[in-house]
C-alpha positions in Angstrom: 63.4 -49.0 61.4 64.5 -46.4 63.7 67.2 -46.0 66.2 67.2 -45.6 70.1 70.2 -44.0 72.1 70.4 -47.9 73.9 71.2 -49.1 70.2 74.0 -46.1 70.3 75.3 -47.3 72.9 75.1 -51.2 72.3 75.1 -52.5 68.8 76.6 -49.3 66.9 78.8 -48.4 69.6 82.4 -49.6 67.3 81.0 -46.7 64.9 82.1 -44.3 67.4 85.5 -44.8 67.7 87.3 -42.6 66.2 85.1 -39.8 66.4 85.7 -36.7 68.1 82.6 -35.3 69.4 80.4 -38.8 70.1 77.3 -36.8 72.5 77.2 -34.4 69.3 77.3 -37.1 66.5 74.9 -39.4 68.6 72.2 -36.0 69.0 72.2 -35.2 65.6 71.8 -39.3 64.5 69.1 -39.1 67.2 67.3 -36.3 65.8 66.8 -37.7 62.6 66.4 -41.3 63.2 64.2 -41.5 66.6 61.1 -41.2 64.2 59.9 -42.7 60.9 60.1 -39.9 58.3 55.6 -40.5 58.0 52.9 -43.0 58.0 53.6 -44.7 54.7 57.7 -44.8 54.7 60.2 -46.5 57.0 64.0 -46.0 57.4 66.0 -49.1 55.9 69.2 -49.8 57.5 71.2 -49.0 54.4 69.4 -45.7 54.6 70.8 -44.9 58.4 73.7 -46.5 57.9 74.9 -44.3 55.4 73.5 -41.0 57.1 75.6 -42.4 60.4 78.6 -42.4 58.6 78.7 -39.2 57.2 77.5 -37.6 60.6 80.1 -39.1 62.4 83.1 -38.5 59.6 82.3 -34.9 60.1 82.7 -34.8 63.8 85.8 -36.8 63.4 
């Protein structure tokens, strides 16, 4: 699974609420989750979820 800025912007948007620096926060989720990590491995959704979370509490 990966991420696009649209699903930012749409679906995940209500993760953004309370955070401070949103362009920042949605750069840095961007950067890591645009891409699969290789070949043979695949984001899961538990696996951004988590990582989106913590991005986004520390630009809260």
């Amino acid at each position: 699974m990966i991420l696009t800025s649209k699903d930012l912007d749409t679906k995940l948007a209500n993760l953004f609420l309370n955070c401070k620096d949103v362009e920042a926060a949605k750069a840095e989720i961007l950067a890591l989750f645009s891409e699969e990590p290789d070949d043979e491995h695949q984001w899961t959704e538990h696996d951004i979820y988590e990582q989106m979370r913590k991005i986004i509490r520390k630009n809260s």
